[in-house]
N, CA, C and O atoms as a GROMACS GRO file, in nm:
protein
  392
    1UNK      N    1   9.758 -14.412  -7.951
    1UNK     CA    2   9.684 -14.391  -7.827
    1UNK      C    3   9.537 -14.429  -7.845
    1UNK      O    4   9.470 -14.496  -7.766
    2UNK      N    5   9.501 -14.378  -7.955
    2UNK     CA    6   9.337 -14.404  -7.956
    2UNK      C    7   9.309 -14.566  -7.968
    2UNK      O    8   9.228 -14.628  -7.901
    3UNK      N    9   9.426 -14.637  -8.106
    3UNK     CA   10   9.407 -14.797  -8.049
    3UNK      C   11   9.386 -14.807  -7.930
    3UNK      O   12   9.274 -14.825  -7.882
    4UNK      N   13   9.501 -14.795  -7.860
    4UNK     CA   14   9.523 -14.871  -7.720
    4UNK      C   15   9.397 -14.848  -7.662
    4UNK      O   16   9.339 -14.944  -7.612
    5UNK      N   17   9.327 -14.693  -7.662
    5UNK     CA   18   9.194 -14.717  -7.596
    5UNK      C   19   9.050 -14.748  -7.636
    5UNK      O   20   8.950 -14.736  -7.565
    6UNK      N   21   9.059 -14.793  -7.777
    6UNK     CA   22   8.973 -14.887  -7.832
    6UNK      C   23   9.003 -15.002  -7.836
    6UNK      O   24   8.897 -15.061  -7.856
    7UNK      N   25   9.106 -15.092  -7.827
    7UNK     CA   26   9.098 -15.236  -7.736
    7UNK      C   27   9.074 -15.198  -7.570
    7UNK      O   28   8.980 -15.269  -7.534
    8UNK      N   29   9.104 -15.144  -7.496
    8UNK     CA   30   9.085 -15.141  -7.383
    8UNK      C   31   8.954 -15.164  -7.360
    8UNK      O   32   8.909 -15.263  -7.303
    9UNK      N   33   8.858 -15.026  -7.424
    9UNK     CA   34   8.746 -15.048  -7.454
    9UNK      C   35   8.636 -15.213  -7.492
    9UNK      O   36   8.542 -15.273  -7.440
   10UNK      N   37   8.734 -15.227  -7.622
   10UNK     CA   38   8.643 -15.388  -7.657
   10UNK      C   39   8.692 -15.474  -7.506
   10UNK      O   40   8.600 -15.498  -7.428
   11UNK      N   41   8.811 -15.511  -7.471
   11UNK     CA   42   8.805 -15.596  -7.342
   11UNK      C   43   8.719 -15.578  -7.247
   11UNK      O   44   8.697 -15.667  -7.165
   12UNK      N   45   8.633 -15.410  -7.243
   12UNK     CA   46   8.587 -15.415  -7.120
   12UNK      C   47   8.460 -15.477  -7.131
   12UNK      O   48   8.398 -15.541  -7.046
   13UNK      N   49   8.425 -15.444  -7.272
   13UNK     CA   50   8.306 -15.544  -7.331
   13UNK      C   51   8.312 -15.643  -7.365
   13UNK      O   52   8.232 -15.674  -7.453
   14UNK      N   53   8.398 -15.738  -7.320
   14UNK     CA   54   8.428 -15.916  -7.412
   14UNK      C   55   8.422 -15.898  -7.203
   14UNK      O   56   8.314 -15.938  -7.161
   15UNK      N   57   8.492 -15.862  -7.121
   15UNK     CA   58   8.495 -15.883  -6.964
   15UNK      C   59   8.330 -15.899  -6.938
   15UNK      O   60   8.265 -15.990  -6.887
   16UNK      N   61   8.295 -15.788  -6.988
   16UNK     CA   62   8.130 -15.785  -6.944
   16UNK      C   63   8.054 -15.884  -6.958
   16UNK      O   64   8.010 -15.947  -6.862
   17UNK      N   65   8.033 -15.908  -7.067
   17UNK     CA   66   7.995 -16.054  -7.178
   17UNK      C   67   8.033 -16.166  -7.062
   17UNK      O   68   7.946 -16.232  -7.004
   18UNK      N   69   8.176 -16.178  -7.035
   18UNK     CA   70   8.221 -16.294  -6.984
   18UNK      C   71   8.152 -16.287  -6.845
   18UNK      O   72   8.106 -16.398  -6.816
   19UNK      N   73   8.128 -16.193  -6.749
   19UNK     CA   74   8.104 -16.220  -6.585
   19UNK      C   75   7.943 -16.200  -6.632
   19UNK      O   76   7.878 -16.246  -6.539
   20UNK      N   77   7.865 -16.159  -6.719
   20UNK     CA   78   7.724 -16.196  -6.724
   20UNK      C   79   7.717 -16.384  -6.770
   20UNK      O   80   7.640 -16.460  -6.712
   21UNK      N   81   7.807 -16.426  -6.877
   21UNK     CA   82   7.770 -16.573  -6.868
   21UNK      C   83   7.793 -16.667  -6.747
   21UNK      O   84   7.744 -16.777  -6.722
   22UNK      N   85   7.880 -16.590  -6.680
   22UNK     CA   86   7.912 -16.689  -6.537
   22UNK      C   87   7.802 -16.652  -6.422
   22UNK      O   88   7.765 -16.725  -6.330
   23UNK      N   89   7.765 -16.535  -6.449
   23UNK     CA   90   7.671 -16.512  -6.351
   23UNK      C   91   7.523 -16.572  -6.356
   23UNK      O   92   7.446 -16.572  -6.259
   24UNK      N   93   7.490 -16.633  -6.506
   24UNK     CA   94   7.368 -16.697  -6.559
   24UNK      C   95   7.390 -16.781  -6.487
   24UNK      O   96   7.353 -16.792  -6.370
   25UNK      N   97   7.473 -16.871  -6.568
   25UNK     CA   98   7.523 -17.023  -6.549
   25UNK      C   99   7.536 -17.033  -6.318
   25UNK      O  100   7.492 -17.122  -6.245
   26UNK      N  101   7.591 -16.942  -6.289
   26UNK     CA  102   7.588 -16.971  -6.142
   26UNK      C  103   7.449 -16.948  -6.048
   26UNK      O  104   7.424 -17.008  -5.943
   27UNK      N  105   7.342 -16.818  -6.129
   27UNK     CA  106   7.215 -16.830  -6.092
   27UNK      C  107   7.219 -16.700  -5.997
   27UNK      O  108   7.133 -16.686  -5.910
   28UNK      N  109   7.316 -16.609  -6.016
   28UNK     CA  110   7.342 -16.532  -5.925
   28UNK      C  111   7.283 -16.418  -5.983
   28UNK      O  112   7.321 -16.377  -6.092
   29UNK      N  113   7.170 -16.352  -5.904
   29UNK     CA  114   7.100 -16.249  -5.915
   29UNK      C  115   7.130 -16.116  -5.901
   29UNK      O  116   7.100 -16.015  -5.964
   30UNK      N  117   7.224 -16.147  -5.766
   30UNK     CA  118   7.281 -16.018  -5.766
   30UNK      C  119   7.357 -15.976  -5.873
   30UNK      O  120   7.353 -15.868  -5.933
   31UNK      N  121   7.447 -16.097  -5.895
   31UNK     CA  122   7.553 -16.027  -5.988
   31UNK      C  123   7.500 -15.982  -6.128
   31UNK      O  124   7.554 -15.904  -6.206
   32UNK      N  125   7.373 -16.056  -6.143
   32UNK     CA  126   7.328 -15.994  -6.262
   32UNK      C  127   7.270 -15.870  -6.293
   32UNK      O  128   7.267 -15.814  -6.403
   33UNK      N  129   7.210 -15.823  -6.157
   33UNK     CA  130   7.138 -15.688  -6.126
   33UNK      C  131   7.272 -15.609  -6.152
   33UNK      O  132   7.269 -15.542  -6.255
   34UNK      N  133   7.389 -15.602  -6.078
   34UNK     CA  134   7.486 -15.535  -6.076
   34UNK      C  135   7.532 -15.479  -6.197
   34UNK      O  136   7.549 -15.361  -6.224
   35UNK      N  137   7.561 -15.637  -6.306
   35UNK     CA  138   7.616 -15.573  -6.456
   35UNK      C  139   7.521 -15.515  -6.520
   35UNK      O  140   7.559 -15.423  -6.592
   36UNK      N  141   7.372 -15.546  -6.518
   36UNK     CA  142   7.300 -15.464  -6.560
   36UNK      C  143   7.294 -15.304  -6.536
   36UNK      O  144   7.256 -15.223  -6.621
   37UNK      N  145   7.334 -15.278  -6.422
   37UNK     CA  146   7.356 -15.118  -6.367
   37UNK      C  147   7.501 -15.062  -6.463
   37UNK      O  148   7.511 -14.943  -6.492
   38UNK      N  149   7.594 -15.153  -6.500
   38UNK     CA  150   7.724 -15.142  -6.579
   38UNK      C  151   7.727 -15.186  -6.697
   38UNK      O  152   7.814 -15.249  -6.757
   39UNK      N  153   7.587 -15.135  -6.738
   39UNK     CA  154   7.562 -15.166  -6.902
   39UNK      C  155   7.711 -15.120  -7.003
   39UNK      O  156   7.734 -14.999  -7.011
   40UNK      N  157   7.784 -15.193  -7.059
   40UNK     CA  158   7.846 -15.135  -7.161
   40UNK      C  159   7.802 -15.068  -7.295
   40UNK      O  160   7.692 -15.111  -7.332
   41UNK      N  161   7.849 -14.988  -7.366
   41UNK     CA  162   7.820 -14.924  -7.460
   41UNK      C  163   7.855 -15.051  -7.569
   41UNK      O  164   7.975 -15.078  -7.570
   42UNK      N  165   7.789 -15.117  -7.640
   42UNK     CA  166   7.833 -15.193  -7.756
   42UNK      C  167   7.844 -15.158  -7.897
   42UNK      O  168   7.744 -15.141  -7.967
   43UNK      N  169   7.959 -15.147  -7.937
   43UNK     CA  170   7.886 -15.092  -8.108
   43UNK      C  171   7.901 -15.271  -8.178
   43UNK      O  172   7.796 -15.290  -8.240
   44UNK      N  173   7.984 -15.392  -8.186
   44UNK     CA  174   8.004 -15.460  -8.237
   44UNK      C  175   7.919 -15.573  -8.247
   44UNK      O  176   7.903 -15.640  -8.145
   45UNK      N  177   7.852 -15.611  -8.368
   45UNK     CA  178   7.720 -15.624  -8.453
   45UNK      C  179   7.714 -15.780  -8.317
   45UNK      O  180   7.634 -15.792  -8.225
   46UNK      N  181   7.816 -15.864  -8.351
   46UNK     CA  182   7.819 -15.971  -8.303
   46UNK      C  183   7.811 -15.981  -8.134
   46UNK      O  184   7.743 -16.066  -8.077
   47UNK      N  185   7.883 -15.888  -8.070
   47UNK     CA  186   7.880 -15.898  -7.948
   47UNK      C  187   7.731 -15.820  -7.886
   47UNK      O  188   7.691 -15.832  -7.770
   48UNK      N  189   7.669 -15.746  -7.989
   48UNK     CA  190   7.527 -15.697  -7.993
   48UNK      C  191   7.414 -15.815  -7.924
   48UNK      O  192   7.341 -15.827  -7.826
   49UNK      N  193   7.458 -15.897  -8.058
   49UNK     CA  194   7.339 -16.018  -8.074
   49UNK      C  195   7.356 -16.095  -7.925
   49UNK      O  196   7.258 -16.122  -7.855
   50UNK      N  197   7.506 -16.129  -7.883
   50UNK     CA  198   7.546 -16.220  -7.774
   50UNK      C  199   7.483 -16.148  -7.672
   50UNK      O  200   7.413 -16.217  -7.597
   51UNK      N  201   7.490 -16.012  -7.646
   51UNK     CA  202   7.463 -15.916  -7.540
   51UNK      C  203   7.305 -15.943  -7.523
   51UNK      O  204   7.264 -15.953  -7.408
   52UNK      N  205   7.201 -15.956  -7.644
   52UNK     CA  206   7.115 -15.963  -7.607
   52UNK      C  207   7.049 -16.119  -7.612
   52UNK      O  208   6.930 -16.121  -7.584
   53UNK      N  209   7.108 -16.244  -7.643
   53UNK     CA  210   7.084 -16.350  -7.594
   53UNK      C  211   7.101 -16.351  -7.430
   53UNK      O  212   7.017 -16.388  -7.349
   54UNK      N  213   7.189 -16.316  -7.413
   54UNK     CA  214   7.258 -16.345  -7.262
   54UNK      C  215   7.142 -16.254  -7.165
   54UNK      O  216   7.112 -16.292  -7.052
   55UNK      N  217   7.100 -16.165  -7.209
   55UNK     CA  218   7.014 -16.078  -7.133
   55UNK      C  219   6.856 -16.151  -7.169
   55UNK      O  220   6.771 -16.145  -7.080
   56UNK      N  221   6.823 -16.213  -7.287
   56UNK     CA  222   6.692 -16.294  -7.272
   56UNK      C  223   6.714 -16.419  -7.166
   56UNK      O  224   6.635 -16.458  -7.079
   57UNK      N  225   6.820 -16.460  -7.194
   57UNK     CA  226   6.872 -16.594  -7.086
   57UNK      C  227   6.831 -16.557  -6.953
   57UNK      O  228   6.760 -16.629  -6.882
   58UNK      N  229   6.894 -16.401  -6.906
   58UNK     CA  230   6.887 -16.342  -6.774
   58UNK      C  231   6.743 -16.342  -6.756
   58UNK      O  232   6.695 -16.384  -6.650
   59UNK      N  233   6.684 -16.307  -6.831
   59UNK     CA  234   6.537 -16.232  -6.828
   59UNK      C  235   6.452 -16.383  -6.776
   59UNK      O  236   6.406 -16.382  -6.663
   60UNK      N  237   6.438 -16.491  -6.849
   60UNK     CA  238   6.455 -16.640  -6.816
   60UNK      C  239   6.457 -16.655  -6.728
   60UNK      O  240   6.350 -16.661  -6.667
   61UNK      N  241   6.594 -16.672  -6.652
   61UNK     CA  242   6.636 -16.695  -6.473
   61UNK      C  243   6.566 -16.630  -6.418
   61UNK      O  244   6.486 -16.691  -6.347
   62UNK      N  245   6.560 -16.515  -6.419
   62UNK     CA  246   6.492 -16.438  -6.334
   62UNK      C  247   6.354 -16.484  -6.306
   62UNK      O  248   6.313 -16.499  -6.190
   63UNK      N  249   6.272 -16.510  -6.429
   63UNK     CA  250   6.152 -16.517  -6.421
   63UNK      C  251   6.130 -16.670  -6.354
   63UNK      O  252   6.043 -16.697  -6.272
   64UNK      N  253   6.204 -16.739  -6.396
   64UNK     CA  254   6.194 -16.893  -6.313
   64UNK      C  255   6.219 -16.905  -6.148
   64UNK      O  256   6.172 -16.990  -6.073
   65UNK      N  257   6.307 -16.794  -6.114
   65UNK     CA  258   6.340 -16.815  -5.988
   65UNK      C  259   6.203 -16.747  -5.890
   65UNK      O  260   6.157 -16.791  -5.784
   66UNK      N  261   6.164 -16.639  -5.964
   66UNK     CA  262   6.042 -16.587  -5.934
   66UNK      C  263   5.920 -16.674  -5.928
   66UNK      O  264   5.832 -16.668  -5.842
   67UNK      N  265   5.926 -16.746  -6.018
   67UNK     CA  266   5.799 -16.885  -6.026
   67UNK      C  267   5.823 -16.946  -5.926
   67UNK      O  268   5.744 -17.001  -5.850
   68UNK      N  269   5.943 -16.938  -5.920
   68UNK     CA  270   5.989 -17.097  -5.822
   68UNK      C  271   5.942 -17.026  -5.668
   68UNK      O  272   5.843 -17.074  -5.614
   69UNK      N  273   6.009 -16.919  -5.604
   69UNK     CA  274   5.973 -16.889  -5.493
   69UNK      C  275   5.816 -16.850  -5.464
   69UNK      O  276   5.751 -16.889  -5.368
   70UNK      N  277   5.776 -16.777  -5.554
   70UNK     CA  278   5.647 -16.768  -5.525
   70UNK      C  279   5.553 -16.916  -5.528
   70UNK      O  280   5.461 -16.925  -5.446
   71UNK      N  281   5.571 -17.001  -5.599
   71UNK     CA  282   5.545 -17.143  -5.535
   71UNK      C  283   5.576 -17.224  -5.412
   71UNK      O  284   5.508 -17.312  -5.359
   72UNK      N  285   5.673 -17.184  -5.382
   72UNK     CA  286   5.753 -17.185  -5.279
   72UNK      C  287   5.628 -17.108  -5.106
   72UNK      O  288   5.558 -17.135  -5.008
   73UNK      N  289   5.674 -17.032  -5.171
   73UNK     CA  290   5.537 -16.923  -5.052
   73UNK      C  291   5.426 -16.960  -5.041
   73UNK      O  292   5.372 -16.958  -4.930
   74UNK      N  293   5.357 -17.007  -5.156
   74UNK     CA  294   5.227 -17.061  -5.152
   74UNK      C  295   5.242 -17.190  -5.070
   74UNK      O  296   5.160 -17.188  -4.977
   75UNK      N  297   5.308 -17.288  -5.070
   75UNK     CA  298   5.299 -17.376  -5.045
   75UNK      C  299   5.321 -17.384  -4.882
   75UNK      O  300   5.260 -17.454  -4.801
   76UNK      N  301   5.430 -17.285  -4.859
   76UNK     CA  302   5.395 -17.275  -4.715
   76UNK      C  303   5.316 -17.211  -4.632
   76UNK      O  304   5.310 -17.213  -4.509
   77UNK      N  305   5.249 -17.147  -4.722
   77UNK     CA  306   5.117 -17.034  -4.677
   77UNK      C  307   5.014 -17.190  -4.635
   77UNK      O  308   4.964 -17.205  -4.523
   78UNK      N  309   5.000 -17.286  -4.738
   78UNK     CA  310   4.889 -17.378  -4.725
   78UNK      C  311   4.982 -17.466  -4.584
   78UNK      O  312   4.909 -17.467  -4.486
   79UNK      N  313   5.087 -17.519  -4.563
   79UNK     CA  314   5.176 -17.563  -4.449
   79UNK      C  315   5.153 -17.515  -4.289
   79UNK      O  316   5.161 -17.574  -4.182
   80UNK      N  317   5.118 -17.369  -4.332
   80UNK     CA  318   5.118 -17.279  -4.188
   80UNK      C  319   4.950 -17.338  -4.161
   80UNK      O  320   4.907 -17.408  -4.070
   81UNK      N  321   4.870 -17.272  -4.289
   81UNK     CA  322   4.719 -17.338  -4.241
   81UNK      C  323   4.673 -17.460  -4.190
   81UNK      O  324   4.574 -17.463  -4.117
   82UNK      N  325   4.723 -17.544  -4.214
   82UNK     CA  326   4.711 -17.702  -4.194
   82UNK      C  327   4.743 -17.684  -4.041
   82UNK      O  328   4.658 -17.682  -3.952
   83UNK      N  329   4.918 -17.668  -4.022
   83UNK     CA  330   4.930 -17.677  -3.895
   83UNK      C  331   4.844 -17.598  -3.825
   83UNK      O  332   4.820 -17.660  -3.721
   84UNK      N  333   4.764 -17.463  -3.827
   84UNK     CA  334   4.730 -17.430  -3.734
   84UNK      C  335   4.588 -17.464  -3.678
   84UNK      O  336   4.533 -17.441  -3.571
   85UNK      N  337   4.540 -17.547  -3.824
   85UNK     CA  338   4.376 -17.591  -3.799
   85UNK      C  339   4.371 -17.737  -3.680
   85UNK      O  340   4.289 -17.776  -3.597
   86UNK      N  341   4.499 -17.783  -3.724
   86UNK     CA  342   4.552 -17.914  -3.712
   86UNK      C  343   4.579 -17.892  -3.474
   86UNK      O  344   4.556 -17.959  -3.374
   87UNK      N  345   4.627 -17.781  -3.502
   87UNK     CA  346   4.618 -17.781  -3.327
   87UNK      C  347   4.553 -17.720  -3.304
   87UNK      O  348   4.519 -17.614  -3.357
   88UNK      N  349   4.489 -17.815  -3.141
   88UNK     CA  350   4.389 -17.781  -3.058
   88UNK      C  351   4.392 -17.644  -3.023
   88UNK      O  352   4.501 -17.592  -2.998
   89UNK      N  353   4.299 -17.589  -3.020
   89UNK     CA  354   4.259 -17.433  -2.982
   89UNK      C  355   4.315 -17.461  -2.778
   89UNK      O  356   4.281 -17.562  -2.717
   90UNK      N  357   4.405 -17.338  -2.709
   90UNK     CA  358   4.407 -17.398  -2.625
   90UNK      C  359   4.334 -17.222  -2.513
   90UNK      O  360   4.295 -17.112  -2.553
   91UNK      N  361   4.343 -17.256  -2.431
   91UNK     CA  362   4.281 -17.176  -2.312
   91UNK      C  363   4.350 -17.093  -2.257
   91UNK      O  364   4.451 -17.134  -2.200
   92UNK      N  365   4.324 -16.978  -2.256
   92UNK     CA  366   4.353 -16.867  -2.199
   92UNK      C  367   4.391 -16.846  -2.015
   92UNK      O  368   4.472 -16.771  -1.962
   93UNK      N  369   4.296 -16.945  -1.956
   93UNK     CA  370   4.330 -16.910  -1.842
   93UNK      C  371   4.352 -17.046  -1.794
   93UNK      O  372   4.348 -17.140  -1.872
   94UNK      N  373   4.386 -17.067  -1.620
   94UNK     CA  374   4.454 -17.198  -1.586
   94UNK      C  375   4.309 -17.249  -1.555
   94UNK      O  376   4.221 -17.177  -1.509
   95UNK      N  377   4.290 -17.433  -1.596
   95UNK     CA  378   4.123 -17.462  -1.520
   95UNK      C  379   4.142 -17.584  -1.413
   95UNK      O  380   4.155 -17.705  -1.432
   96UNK      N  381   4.141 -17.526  -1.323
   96UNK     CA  382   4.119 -17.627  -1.183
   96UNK      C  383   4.003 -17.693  -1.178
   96UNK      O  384   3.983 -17.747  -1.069
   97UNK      N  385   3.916 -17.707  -1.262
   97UNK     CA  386   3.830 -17.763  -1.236
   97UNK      C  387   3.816 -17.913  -1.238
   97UNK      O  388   3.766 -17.984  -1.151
   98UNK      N  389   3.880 -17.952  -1.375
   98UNK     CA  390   3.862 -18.092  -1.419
   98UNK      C  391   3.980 -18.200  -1.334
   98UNK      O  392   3.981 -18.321  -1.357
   0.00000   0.00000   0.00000
């Protein structure tokens, strides 16, 4: 009995391992926030080291996607200014005059 639930155990940690590398490789944030909340308990030296490559990798994405959008923002922050310097100021009321 106790085998059976110490492989059960390692699969749930070789599963974990496996949907954090697909979740790198796909760029998916959520799913990475998620397994992070479903930290496994690791004792195995090797799946240690993998556990924490895969989580510097994460740490990586994260921080790039963060670069990226906040460049992203800036750039349309300067987009919005342009256009709005760029059109004529217009008038409040109707002018019959001209």
């Amino acid at each position: 009995m106790f085998l059976k639930n110490s492989c059960l155990l390692g699969e749930k940690q070789q599963m974990w391992l496996k949907e954090l590398k697909i979740a790198i490789v796909e760029k998916n944030v959520t799913t990475i926030n998620k397994l992070l909340d479903m930290l496994p308990s690791l004792e195995d030296p090797k799946e240690i080291e993998e556990a924490i490559y895969l989580l510097k990798e994460a740490t990586s994405l994260v921080q790039g996607l963060k670069d990226k959008t906040e460049a992203s923002m800036i750039q349309m922050q300067k987009n919005i200014k342009f256009l709005n310097s760029a059109t004529a100021n217009k008038t409040a009321k109707f002018d019959i005059t001209s």
